[in-house]
C-alpha positions as CSV (number, residue, x, y, z in Angstrom):
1,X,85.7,111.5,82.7
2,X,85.9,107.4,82.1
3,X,84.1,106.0,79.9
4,X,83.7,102.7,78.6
5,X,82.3,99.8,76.4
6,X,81.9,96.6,77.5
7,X,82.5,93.8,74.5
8,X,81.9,90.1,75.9
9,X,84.6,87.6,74.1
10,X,85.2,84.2,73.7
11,X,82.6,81.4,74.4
12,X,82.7,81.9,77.7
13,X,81.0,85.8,76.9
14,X,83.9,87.9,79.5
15,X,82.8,91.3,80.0
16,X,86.0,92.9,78.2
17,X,85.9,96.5,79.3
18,X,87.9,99.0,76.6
19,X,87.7,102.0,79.3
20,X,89.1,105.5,78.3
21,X,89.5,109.0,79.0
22,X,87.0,111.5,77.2
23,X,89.5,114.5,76.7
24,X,92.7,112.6,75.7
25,X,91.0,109.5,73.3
26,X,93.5,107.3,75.7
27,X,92.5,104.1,76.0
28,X,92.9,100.6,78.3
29,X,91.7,97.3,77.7
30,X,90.9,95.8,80.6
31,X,90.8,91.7,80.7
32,X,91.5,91.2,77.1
33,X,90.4,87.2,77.2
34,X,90.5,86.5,73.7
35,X,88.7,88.0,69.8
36,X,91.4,90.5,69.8
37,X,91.0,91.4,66.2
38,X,87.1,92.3,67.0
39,X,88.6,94.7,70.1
40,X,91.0,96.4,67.8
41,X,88.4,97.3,65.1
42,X,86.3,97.9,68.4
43,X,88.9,100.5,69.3
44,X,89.0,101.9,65.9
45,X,85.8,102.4,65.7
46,X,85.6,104.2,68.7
47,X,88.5,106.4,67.9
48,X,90.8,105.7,71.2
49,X,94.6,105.2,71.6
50,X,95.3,102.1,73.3
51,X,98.1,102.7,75.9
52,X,98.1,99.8,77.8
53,X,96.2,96.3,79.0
54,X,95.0,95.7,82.5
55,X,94.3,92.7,83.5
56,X,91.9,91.5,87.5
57,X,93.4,87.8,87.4
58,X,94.8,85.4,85.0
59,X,92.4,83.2,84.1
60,X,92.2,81.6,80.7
61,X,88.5,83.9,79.5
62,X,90.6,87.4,81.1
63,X,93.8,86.7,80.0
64,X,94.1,84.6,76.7
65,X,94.6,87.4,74.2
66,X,96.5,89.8,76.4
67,X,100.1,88.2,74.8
68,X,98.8,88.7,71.4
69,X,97.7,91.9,72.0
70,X,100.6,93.3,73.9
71,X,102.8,92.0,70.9
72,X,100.8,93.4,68.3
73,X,100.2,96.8,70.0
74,X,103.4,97.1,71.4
75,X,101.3,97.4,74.5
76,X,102.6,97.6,78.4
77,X,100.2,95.0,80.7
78,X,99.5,96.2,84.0
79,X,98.0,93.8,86.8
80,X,97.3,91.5,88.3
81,X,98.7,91.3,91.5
82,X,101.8,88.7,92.0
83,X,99.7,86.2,93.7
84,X,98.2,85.2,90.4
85,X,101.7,84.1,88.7
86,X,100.8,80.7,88.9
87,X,97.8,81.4,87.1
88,X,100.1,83.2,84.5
89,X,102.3,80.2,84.1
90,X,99.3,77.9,83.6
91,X,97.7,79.4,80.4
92,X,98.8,77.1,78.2
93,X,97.4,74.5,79.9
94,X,94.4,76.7,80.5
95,X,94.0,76.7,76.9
96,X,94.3,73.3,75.9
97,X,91.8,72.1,78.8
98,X,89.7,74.4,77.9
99,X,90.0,74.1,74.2
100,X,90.6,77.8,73.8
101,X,92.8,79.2,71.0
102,X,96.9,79.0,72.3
103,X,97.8,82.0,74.8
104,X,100.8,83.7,74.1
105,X,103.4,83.7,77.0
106,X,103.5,86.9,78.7
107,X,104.8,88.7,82.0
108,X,103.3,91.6,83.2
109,X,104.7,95.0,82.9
110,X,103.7,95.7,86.0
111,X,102.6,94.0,89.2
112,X,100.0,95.6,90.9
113,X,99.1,96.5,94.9
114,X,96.0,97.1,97.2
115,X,96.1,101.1,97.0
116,X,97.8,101.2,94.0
117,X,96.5,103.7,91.1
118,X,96.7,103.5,87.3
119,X,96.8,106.5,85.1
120,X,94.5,106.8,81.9
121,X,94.9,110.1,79.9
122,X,93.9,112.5,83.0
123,X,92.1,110.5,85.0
124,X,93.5,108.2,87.6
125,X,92.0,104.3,88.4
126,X,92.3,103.1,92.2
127,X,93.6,99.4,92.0
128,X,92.2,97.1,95.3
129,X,93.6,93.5,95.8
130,X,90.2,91.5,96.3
131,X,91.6,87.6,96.5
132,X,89.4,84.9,97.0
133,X,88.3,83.6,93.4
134,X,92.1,83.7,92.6
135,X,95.0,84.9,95.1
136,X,96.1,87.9,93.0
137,X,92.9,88.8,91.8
138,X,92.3,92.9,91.7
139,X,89.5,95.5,90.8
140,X,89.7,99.0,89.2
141,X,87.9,101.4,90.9
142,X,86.9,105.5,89.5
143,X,85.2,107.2,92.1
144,X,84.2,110.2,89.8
145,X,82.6,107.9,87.7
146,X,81.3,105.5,90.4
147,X,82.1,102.5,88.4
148,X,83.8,99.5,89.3
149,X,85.6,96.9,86.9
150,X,85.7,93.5,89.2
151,X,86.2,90.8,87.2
152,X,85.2,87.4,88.9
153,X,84.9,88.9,92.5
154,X,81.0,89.7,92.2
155,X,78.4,89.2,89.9
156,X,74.5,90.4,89.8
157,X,72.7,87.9,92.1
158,X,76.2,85.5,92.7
159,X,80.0,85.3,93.9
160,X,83.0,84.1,92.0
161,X,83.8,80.5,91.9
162,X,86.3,79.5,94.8
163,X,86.7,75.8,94.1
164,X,90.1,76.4,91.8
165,X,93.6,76.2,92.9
166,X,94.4,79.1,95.4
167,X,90.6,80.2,95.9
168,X,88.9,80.4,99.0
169,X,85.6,81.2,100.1
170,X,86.1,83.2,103.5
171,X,88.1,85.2,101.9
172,X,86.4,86.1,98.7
173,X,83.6,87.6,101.3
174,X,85.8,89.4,102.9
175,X,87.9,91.1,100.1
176,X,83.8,91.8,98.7
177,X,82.7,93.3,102.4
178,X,85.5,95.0,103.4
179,X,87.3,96.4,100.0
180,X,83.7,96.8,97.8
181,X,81.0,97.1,100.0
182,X,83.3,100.7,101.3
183,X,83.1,102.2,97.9
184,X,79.5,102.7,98.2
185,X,76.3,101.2,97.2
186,X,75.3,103.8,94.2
187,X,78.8,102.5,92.7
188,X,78.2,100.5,89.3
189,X,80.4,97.2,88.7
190,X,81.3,95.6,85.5
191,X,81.3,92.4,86.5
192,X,83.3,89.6,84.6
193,X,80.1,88.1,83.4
194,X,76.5,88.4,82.5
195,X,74.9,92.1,83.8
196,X,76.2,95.2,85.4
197,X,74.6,95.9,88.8
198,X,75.3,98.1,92.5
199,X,76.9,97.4,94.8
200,X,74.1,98.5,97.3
201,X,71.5,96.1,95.2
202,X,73.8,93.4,95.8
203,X,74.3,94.4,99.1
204,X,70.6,94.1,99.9
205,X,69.7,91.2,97.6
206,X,72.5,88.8,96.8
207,X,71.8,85.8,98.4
208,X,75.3,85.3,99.5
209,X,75.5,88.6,101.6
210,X,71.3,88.6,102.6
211,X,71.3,92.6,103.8
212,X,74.7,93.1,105.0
C-alpha cells in the first residue's frame, strides 16, 4: 500500500509529499520545492529508499530543490509534463524574484502524459495532465489508496491561481471536473497548500464548483 508524509517547505509552506511503498521501504519525493536537507533526515528517519523525484509543475515553491536533490541523491526526476518547460527554464529567475535560495538547473528524466503510470516499489501511481494553473501541470493519482497528490490544481475551499504566464481559468475547471471530479468523491487530495480535503466536499462546497 502508499503511504505518505506530507512536510510543508519553504516560506511559502508547499505540501511536499515523501510517498512510499509499505513492503519495499521505496520511496518518491514528490514536489521537492526547497529544505532539502530537512527531507533527507525526514527520509531517514522514516527509513525509506529514495528512488526518484516527481514533480506536478515547475513552479519556484515545487521545484526549487529538485536540482539539488537529484544531484545529491543521484536521483532520476519524473514529471511534469512538457508543457511546463518554460516554467523549467525560468527558475532562476523564479528565484531571484522571489528571493528564494538559487535553483539548480535541471531537465527531467522523464516527461510525463495524461494516462501515464509511475512505479513505486509494487505499487503503481496513475499520472493525469490537469493544465490550467500552469500548461504542463499533472497529478498523481492511487486508487487503492484513494489519495490524490494535485499540486496547485485544487485546494480545500479554492482553485489554483490562473493569472501567470500560460494559465487559464476555463481550463483549470475543466482539467478539475473532468480529470478529478471522475476519480471519486471519497478520494483524499494532498493539495499543494494548506489542508487535505475530498474531492466530493469540494465538489459540494467549493465555492468555485457550488454542487457540481
Amino acid at each position: 500500500m502508499l503511504r505518505y508524509l506530507t512536510v510543508p517547505v519553504t516560506p511559502f509552506q508547499q505540501n511536499c509529499s515523501i510517498v512510499w511503498c509499505d513492503e519495499t521501504m521505496q520511496a518518491a519525493v514528490i514536489d521537492p520545492g526547497g529544505e532539502v536537507d530537512r527531507l533527507i533526515a525526514e527520509m531517514q528517519r522514516l527509513g525509506v529508499t529514495p528512488t526518484a523525484l516527481w514533480l506536478t509543475h515547475a513552479h519556484i515553491d515545487h521545484a526549487g530543490g529538485t536540482g539539488e536533490m537529484a544531484r545529491r541523491l543521484d536521483l532520476p526526476i519524473i514529471g511534469p509534463h512538457q508543457g511546463d518547460l518554460f516554467w523549467i527554464e525560468q527558475l532562476p529567475e523564479q528565484s531571484r524574484m522571489f528571493r528564494f535560495p538559487a535553483a539548480e538547473p535541471f531537465l527531467p528524466t522523464r516527461w510525463l502524459e495524461d494516462g501515464d503510470t509511475v512505479t513505486l516499489g509494487h505499487t503503481e501511481v496513475a499520472v493525469r495532465h490537469c493544465p490550467g494553473h500552469t500548461p504542463g501541470h499533472v497529478v498523481f493519482h492511487h486508487a487503492g489508496a484513494q489519495r490524490c497528490f494535485v499540486g496547485d490544481v485544487l485546494f480545500a475551499g479554492s482553485i489554483g491561481r490562473t493569472d501567470f504566464p500560460g494559465g487559464d481559468y476555463d481550463t483549470l475547471i475543466a482539467s478539475i471536473t473532468q480529470r478529478l471530479w471522475p476519480m471519486g468523491d471519497e478520494t483524499v487530495f494532498i493539495p499543494g497548500h494548506g489542508p487535505e480535503s475530498t474531492f466530493g466536499r469540494e465538489r459540494r462546497f467549493n465555492p468555485y464548483f457550488g454542487g457540481t
